[in-house]
C-alpha positions in Angstrom: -25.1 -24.0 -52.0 -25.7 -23.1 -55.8 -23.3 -24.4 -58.2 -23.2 -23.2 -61.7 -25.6 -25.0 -64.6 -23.2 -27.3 -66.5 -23.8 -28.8 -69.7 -24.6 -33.0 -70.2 -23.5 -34.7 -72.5 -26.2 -34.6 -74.6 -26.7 -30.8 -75.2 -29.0 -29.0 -76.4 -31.8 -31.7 -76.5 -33.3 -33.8 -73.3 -32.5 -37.2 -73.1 -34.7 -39.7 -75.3 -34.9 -42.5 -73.0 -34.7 -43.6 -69.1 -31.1 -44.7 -69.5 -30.0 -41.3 -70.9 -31.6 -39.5 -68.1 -30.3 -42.2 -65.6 -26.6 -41.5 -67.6 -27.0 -37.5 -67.2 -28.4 -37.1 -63.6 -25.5 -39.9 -62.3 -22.7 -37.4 -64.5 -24.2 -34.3 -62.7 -24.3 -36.1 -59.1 -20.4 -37.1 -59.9 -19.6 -33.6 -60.5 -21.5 -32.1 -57.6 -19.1 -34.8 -55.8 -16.2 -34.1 -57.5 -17.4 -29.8 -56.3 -17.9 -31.3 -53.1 -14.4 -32.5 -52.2 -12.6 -29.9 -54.1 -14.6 -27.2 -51.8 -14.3 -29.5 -48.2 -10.7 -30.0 -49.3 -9.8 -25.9 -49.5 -11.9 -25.5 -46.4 -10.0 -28.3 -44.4 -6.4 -26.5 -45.8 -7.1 -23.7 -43.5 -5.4 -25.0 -40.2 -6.4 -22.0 -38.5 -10.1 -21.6 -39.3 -12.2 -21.5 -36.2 -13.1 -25.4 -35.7 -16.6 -24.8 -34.6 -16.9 -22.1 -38.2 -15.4 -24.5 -40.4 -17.8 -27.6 -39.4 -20.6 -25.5 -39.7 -19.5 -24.7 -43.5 -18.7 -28.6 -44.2 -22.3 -30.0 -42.6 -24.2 -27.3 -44.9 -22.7 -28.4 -47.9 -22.7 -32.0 -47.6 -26.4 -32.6 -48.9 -26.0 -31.1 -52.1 -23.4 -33.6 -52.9 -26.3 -36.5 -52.5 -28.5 -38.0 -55.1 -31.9 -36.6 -53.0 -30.7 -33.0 -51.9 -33.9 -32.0 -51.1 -34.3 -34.7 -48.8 -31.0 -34.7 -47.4 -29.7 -33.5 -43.8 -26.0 -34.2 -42.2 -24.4 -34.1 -39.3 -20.8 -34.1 -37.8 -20.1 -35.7 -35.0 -16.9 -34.7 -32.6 -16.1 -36.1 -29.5 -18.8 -34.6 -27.1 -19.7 -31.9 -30.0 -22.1 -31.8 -32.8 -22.3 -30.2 -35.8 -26.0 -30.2 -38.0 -28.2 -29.1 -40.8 -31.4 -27.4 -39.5 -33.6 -30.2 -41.2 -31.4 -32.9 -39.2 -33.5 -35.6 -37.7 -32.6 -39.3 -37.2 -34.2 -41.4 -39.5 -33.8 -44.8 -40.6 -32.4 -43.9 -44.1 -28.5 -43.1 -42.9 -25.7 -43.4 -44.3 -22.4 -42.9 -42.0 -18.7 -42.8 -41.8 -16.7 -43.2 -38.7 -13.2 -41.5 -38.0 -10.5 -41.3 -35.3 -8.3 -37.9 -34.6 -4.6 -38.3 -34.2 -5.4 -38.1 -29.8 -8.1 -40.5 -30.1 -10.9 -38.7 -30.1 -13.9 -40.3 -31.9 -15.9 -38.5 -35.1 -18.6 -39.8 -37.7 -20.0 -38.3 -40.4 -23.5 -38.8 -40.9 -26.1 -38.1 -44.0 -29.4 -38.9 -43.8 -32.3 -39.2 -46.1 -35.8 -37.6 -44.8 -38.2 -39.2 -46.9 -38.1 -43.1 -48.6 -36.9 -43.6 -51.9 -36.1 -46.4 -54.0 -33.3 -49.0 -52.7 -29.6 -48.6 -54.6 -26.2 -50.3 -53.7 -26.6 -49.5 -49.5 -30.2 -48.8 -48.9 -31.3 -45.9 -50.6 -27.8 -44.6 -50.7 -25.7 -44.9 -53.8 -22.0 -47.0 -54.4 -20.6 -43.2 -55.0 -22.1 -41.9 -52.2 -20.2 -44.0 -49.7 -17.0 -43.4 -51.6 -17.8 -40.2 -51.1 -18.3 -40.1 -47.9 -15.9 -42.4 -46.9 -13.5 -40.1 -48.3 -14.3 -37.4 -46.3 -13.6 -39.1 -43.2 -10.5 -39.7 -44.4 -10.5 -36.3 -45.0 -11.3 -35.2 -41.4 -8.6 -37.9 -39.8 -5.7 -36.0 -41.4 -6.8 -32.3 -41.2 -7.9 -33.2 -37.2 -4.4 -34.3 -37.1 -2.8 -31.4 -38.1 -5.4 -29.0 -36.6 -4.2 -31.1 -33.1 -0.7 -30.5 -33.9 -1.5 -27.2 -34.8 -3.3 -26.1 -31.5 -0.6 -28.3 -29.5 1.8 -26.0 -31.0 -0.4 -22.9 -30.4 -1.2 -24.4 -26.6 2.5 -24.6 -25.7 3.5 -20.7 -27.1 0.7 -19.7 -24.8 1.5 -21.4 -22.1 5.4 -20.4 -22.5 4.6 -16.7 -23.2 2.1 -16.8 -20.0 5.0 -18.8 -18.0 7.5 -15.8 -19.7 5.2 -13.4 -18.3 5.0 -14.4 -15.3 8.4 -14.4 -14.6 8.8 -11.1 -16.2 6.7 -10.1 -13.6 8.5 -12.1 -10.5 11.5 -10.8 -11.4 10.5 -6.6 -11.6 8.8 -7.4 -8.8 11.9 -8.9 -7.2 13.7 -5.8 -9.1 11.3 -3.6 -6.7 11.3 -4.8 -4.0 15.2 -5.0 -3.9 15.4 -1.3 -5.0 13.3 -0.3 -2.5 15.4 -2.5 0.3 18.7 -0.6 -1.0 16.6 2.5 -0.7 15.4 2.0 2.5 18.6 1.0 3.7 20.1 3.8 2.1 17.8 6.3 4.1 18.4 3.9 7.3 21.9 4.7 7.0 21.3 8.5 6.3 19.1 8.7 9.4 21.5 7.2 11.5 24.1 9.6 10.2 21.7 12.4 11.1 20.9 11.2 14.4 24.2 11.1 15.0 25.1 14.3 14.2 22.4 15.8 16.0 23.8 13.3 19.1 27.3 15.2 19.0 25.8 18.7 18.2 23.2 18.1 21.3 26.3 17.1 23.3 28.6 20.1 22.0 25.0 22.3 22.3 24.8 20.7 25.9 28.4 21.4 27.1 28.4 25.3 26.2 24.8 25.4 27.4 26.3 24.5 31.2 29.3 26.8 30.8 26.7 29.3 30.4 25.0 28.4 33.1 27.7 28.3 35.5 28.8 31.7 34.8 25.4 33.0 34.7 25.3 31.6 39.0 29.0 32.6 39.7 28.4 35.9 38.0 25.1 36.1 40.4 26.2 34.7 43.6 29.1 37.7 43.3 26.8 40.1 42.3 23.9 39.3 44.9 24.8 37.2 47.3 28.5 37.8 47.8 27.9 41.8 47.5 24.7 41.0 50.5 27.1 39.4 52.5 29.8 42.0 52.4 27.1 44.7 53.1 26.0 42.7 56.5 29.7 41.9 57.6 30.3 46.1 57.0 27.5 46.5 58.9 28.4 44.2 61.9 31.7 45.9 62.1 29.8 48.9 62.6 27.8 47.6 65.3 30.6 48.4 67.0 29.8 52.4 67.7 27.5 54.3 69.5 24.3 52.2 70.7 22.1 55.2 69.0 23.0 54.0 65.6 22.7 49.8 66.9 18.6 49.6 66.1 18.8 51.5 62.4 22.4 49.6 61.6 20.4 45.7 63.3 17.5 46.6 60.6 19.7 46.9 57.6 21.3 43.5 58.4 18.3 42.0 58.9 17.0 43.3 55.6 20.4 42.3 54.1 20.1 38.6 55.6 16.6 38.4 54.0 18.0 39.0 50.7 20.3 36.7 50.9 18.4 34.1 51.9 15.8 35.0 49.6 17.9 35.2 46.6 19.3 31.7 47.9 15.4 30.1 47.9 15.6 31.3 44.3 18.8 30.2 42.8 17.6 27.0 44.8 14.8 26.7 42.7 16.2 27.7 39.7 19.0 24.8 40.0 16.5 21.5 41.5 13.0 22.2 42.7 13.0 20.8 46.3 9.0 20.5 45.4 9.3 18.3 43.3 10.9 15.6 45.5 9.1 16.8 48.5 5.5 17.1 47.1 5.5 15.4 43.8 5.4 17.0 39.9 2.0 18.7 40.3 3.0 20.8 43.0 6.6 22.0 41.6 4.8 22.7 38.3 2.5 24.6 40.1 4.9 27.1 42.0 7.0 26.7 38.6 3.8 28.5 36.5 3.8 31.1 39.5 7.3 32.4 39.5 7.5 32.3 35.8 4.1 34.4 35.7 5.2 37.0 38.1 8.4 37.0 36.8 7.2 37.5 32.9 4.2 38.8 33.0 2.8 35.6 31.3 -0.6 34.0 31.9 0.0 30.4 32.8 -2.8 28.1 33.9 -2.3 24.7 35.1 -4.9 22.0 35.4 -3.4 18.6 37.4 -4.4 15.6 39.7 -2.9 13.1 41.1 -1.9 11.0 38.1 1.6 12.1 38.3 2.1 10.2 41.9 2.7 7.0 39.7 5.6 8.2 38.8 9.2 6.7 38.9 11.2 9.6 40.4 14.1 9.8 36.9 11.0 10.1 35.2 9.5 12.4 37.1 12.3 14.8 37.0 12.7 14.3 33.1 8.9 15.1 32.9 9.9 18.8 35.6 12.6 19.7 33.1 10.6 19.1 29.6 8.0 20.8 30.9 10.1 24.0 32.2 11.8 24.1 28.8 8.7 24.3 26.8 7.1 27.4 29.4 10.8 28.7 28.4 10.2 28.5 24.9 6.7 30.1 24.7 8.3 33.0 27.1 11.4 33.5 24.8 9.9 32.4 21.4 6.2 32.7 21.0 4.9 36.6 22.1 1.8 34.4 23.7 -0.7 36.2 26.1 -1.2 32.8 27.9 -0.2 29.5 27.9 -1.8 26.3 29.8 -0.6 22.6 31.0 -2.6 20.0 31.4 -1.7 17.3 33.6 -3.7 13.8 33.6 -3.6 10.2 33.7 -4.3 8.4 30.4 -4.5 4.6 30.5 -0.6 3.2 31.1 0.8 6.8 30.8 0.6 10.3 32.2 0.0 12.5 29.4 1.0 16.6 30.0 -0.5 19.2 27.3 1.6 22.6 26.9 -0.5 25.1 24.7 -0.1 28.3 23.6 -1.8 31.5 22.0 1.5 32.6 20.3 3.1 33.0 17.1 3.2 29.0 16.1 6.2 28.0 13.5 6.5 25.3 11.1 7.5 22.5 12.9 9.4 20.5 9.1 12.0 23.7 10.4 13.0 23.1 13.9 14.6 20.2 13.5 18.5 20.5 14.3 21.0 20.2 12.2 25.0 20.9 11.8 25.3 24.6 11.8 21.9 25.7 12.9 21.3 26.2 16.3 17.8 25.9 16.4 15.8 23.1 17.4 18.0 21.3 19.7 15.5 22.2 22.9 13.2 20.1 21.4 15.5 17.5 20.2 17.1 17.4 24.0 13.2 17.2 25.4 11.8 14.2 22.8 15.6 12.4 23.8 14.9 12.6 27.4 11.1 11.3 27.0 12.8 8.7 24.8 15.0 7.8 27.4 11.9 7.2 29.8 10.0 5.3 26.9 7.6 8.1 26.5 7.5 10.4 23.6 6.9 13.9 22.5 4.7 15.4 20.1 4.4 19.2 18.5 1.6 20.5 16.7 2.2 24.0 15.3 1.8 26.3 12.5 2.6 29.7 11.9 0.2 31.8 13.4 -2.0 29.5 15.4 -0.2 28.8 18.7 2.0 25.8 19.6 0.6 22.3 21.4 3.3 19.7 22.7 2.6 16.7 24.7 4.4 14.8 26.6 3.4 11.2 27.1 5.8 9.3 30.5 5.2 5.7 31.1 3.4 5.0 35.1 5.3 2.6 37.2 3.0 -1.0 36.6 1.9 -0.4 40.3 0.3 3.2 39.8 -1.8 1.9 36.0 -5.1 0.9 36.0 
């Protein structure tokens, strides 16, 4: 540190004696002292100067404030910290003031002399120089007192905007996590509304579905079966002529019986598949591909085992009818060229693939709903493999054929 050349009291001529120059150099030291605690004092004002910063700038300007400068090194000691000149070595020449913070910690202040000179009041060390330095440790006590308080004061707004924080945080994520439970609950509720709907439009769907039905068989067994019949009881009434016309009139009741009972194998079919609790679900699905392939014109391949003999027989015929409306929908629905079911055992479950070469459709869009008609075969299939604790699953897209499979639990006999 430089300070500024001040005059002595005897401007303007150097000293004519010892005791003049002993007078002058002990005024200059003084006010080099005086320099000293103004400076430490403005430094030590500054409650929130870095600590480590300010007793860096104390230590460096401590030695000018002694008699030997050039000689001179200091040190600050802080608890388990220390604070030094370069030139700082321990030497026997010290001088040293001890002082307590306002939590107990321990400091001293410490100057020391490098080289030997001359004994004063304390060793080497002058009366003023311990004033001096005593001062600063009283000093340090007060400033480490409010620079304590001080970080206290800081320590506990940290902590309470960290603790503030945090519970900002608890409570939006509390605030989420409640929105999102309302939300989900919201759409819980909307769902169940929706199945619902779909529940009493399936049932409504259902009832005009077998109204249908059963006109579609009365309107048949009148048109076929009754009008076959009447022609063969015509015809046995005219059995009763001349035995010439008994062999041609015998053949066309025979070929009227035939029809009949024909036409009664089919509707048979059509109504419950005796295969199918005769020979089992691979068979009916079999002669089921057959009919529908002569009868449509469309390709249908099936690939099956034996898996489907674990079977419970409700499952079963859930599995006959799902399958039969899916071949319906590919005949009515998809202009396919050929269509293939896959029938095999997969762990716990049968699994059955229907696939198709036809048009596909966007599967988001065949979902029922109140006033749309569509969808509700697929509903009424994944209900009844529901109802089995199975499942059904589409793939399909416009353009790129249709894939459903059907997944039916085994009885725990028939698994692996």
């Amino acid at each position: 540190m430089r300070f500024p050349v001040m005059s002595t009291p005897a401007a303007g001529r150097l000293p004519a004696d010892l005791d003049d120059r002993k007078r002058a150099s002990g005024w200059i030291l003084r006010l080099f002292q005086e320099r000293v605690k103004e400076r430490v004092a403005r430094m030590l004002q500054d409650d929130a100067q870095d600590l480590a910063a300010l007793m860096n700038q104390v230590v460096a300007i401590l030695p000018s404030a002694w008699k030997h400068p050039e000689a001179a090194a200091a040190r600050i000691i802080l608890g388990e910290r220390q604070f030094s000149t370069a030139n700082f070595r321990v030497t026997r020449w010290r001088l040293t003031a001890p002082f307590v913070t306002g939590d107990g910690m321990r400091g001293l202040i410490e100057v020391a002399y490098l080289d030997e000179f001359p004994p004063e009041a304390e060793g080497p060390f002058l009366a003023e120089e311990r004033k001096l330095i005593d001062f600063l440790a009283d000093m340090f006590h007060g400033f480490m007192g409010r620079k304590l308080a001080r970080q206290a004061l800081i320590d506990d707004r940290d902590r309470l905007e960290a603790r503030v924080k945090e519970r900002t945080a608890e409570l939006e994520a509390l605030n989420a996590a409640l929105a999102a439970e309302i939300a989900e609950r919201k759409r819980t509720e909307l769902d169940i509304r929706s199945y619902q709907e779909q529940l009493r439009s399936l049932a409504s769907q259902l009832s005009l579905t077998e109204e249908r039905e059963r006109r579609v068989i009365a309107a048949n067994l009148h048109d076929t079966l009754g009008q076959t019949l009447a022609m063969a009881k015509m015809k046995v009434r005219s059995l009763a002529g001349s035995p010439e016309s008994r062999a041609k009139e015998l053949a066309e009741l025979e070929g009227f019986v035939e029809s009949a009972l024909e036409y009664t194998r089919s509707l048979t079919f059509e109504l419950s598949s005796p295969l199918l609790y005769e020979l089992g679900l691979e068979p009916a699905v079999e002669a089921l591909a057959e009919r529908l392939q002569d009868k449509h014109g469309l390709r249908i391949e099936v690939e099956a085992g034996d898996g489907a003999k674990g079977l419970a027989d409700e499952t079963k015929v859930i599995v006959f009818k799902a399958i039969r409306e899916l071949l319906t929908n590919v005949i009515k629905h998809a202009r396919a060229r050929r269509a293939r079911v896959a029938i095999r055992k997969a762990g716990r479950f049968l699994k059955v693939r229907v696939e198709d070469d036809g048009a596909g459709f966007d599967v988001s869009r065949a979902a029922p709903a109140p006033g749309r008609l569509c969808g509700f075969g697929l509903f009424s299939i994944r209900e009844g493999m529901r109802h089995c604790g199975g499942g059904l699953e589409i793939r399909s897209s416009p353009g790129r054929g249709t894939v459903a499979e059907l997944k039916a639990p085994l009885k725990p006999e028939a698994r692996p």
